[in-house]
C-alpha positions as CSV (number, residue, x, y, z in Angstrom):
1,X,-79.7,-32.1,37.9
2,X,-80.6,-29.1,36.9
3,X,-79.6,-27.6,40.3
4,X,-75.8,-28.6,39.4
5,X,-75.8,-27.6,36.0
6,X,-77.2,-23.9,36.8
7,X,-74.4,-24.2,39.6
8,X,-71.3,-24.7,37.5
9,X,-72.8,-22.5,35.3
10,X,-72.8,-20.1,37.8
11,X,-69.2,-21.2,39.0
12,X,-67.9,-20.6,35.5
13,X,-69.0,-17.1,35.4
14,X,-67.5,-16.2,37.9
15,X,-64.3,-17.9,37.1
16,X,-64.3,-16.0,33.8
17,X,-64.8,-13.2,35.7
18,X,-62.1,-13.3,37.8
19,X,-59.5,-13.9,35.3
20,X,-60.9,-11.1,32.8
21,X,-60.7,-8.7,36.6
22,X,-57.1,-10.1,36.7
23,X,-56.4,-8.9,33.1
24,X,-57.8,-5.8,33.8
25,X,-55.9,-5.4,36.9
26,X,-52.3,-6.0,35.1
27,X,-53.0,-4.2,32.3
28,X,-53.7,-1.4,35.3
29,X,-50.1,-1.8,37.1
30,X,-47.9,-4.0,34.5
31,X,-48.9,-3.1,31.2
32,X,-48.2,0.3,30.6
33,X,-44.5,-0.9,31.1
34,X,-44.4,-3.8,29.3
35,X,-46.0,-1.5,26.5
36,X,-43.1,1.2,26.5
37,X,-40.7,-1.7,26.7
38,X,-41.9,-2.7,23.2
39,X,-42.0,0.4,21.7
40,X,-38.8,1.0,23.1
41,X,-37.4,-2.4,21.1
42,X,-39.6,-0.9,18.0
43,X,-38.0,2.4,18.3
44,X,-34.5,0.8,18.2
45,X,-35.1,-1.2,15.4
46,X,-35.7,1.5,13.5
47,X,-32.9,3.8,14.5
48,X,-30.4,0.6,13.6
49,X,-32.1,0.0,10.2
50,X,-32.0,4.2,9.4
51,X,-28.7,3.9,10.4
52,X,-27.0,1.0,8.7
53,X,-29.0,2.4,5.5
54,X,-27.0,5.7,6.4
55,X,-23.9,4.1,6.2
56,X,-24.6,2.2,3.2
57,X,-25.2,5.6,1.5
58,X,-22.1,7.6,2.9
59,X,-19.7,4.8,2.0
60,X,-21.3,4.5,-1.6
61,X,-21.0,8.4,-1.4
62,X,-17.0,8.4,-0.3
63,X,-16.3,5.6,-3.1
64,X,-18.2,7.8,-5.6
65,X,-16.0,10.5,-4.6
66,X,-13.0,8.0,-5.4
67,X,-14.0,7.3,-8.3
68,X,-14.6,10.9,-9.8
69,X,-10.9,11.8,-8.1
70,X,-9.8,8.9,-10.7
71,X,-11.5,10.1,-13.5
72,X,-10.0,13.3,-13.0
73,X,-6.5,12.0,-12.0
74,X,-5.9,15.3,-10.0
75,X,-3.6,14.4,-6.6
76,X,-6.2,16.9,-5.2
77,X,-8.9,15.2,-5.8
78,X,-7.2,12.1,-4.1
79,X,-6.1,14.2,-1.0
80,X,-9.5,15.4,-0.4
81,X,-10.7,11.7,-0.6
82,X,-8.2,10.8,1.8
83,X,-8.7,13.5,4.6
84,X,-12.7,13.6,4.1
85,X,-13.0,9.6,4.3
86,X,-10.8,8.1,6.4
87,X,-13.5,6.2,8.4
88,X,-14.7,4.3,4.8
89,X,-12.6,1.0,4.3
90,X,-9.0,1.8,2.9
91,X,-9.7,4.9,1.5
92,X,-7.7,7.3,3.3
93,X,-4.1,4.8,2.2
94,X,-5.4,4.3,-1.3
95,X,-6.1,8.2,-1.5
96,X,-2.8,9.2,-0.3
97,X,-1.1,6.7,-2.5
98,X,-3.3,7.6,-5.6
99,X,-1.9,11.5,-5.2
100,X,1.3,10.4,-4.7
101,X,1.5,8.2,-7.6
102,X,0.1,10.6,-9.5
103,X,2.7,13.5,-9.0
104,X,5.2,10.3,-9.7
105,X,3.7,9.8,-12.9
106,X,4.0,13.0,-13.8
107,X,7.3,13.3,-13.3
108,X,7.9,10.4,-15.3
109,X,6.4,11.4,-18.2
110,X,7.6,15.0,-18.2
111,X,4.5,16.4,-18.4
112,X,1.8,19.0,-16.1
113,X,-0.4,17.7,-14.3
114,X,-4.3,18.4,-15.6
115,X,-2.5,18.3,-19.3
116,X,-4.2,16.3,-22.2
117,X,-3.8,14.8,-25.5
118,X,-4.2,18.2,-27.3
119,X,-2.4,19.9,-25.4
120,X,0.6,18.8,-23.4
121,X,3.5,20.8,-21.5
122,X,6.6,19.9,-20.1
123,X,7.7,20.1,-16.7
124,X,9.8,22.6,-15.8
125,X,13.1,22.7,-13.3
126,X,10.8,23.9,-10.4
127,X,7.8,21.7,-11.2
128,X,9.9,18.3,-11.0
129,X,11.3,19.6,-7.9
130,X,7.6,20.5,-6.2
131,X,6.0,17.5,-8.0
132,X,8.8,15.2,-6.2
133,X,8.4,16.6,-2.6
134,X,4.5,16.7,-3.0
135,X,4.8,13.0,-3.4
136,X,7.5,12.2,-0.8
137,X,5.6,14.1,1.6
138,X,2.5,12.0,0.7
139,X,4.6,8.9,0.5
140,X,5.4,9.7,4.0
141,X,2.4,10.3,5.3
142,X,1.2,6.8,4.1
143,X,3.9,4.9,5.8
144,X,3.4,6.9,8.8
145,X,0.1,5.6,9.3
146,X,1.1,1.9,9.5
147,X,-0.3,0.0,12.7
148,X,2.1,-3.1,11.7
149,X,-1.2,-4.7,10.5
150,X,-1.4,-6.8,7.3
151,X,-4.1,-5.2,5.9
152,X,-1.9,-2.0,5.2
153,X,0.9,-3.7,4.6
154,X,0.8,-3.3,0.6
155,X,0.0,0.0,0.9
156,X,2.7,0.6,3.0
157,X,5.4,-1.2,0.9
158,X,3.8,1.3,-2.2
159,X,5.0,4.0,-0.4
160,X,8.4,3.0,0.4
161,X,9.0,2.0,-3.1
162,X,7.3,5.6,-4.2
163,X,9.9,7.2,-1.6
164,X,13.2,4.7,-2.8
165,X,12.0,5.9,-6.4
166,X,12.5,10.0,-5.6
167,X,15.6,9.4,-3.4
168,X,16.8,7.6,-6.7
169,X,16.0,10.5,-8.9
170,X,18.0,13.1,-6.5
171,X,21.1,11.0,-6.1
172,X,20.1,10.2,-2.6
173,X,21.4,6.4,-2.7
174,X,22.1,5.3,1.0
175,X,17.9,6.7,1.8
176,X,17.1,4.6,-1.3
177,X,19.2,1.9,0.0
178,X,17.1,2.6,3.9
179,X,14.1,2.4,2.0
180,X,14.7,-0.9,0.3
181,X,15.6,-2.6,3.7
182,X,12.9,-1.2,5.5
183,X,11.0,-3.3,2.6
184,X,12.6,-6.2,3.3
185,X,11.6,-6.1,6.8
186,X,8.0,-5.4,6.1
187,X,7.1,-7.3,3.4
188,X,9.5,-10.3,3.5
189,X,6.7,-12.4,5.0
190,X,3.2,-11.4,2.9
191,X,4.8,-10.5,-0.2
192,X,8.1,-12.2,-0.8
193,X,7.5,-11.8,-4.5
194,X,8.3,-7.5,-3.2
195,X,10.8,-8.2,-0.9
196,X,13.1,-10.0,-3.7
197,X,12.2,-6.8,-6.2
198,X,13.7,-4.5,-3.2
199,X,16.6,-6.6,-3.1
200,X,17.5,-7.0,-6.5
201,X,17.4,-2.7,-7.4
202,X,19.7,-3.3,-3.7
203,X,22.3,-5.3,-5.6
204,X,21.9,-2.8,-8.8
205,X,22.2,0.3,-7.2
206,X,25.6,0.8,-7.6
207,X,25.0,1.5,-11.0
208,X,23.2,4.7,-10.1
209,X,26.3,5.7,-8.2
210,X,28.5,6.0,-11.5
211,X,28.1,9.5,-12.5
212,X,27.2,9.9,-16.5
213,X,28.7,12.4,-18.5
214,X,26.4,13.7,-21.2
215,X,28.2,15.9,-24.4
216,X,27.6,19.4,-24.7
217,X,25.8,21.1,-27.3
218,X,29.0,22.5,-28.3
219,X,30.6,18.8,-28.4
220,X,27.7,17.3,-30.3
221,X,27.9,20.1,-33.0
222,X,31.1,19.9,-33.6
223,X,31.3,16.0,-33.9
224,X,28.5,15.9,-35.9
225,X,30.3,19.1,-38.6
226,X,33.9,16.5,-38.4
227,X,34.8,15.1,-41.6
228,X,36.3,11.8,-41.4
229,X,39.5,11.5,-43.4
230,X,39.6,8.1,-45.8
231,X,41.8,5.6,-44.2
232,X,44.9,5.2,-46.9
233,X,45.1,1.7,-46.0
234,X,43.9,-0.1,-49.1
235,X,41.1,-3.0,-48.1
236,X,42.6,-5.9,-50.3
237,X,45.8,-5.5,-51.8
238,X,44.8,-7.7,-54.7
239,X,42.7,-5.2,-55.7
240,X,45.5,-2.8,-55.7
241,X,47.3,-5.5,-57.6
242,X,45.0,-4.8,-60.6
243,X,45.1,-1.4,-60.6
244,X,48.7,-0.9,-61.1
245,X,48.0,-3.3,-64.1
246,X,45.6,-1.2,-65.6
247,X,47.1,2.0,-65.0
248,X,49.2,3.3,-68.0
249,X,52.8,2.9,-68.4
């Protein structure tokens, strides 16, 4: 009895041997490559996580940027977002229509751009006329970069409106008119609530085509220094009546 036990003692041993000369062997001739495979996989993992938290940062960066260009309200500031960013979300459009709308604007309200509540100035001749092309060239550059997708869509239709808006202010009603369709065609299907706005400043633009005569100084002076004769024509004759009654004689 004894005999046996000492001999699967024995056999055990060696059994345990083997498999421990086995691990040895692999981690010989396999291991050192299944050991770079996983630091391979480790290395990766890290180089994705550095690089989505990279990303994170640079589009919280560009939409900081965004938001400072709003603050300041500078079409500048806009067009640097738009030409520095244009791989973060809709930046690029919203930039471009941001520095458009914001010579527009000016326009609009006759005043400088980078003017403020203290101190305001009025647009001259040659600043309305630079103001409007700045923005129709930015107007353009927006619709230019459609890809017929939906997600630009509104974007795009802001920048035909933008451009109908200046070709209004120069006179230029057939381009209006082109600009309006080109609406209609765009946005008839996302954004019928547009689409019937283009259509209706369609149906009014013929009120634009009326030329209006303002006075001259001259004319307004000299209206305003008339003196207006009293009409003879006496209001109630009854009252005329009683007069002649009262008057002697």
């Amino acid at each position: 009895m004894d005999r046996d036990r000492l001999k699967d003692i024995q056999t055990a041993d060696t059994s345990e041997s083997n498999v421990n000369e086995d691990f040895v062997h692999w981690l010989k001739t396999k291991g050192p490559n299944y050991l770079l495979i996983v630091m391979i996989v480790i290395a990766g993992l890290l180089w994705w996580n550095n690089y989505k938290t990279g990303q994170e940062r640079y589009r919280a960066e560009a939409w900081n940027a965004f938001a400072e260009a709003s603050v300041s309200g500078l079409p500048a500031s806009f067009e640097d977002v738009a030409q520095t960013h244009t791989d973060v979300d809709a930046l690029h459009e919203l930039g471009l229509l941001s520095a458009a709308d914001a010579y527009l604007t000016a326009v609009i309200n006759n005043t400088t751009l980078g003017s403020n509540d203290d101190i305001t100035s009025s647009l001259s001749a040659e600043d309305r006329t630079f103001y409007l092309d700045k923005a129709d060239t930015l107007y353009s550059k927006l619709i230019a970069s459609d890809d017929n997708s939906d997600a630009v869509t509104l974007f795009v239709v802001s920048g035909l409106f933008g451009r109908a808006a200046i070709a209004e202010s120069k006179g230029d009603i057939e381009s209006a008119n082109g600009f309006y369709e080109a609406i209609l065609t765009r946005a008839d299907n996302l954004f019928p609530g547009l689409s019937s706005q283009a259509e209706f400043r369609m149906k009014t633009m013929a009120v634009l085509a009326n030329e209006v005569v303002l006075p001259t100084d001259a004319e307004v002076t000299a209206r305003n220094n008339q003196v207006e004769q009293r009409d003879p024509t006496p209001v109630n004759s009854s009252i005329d009546a009683l007069t002649d009654l009262t008057e002697p004689g």
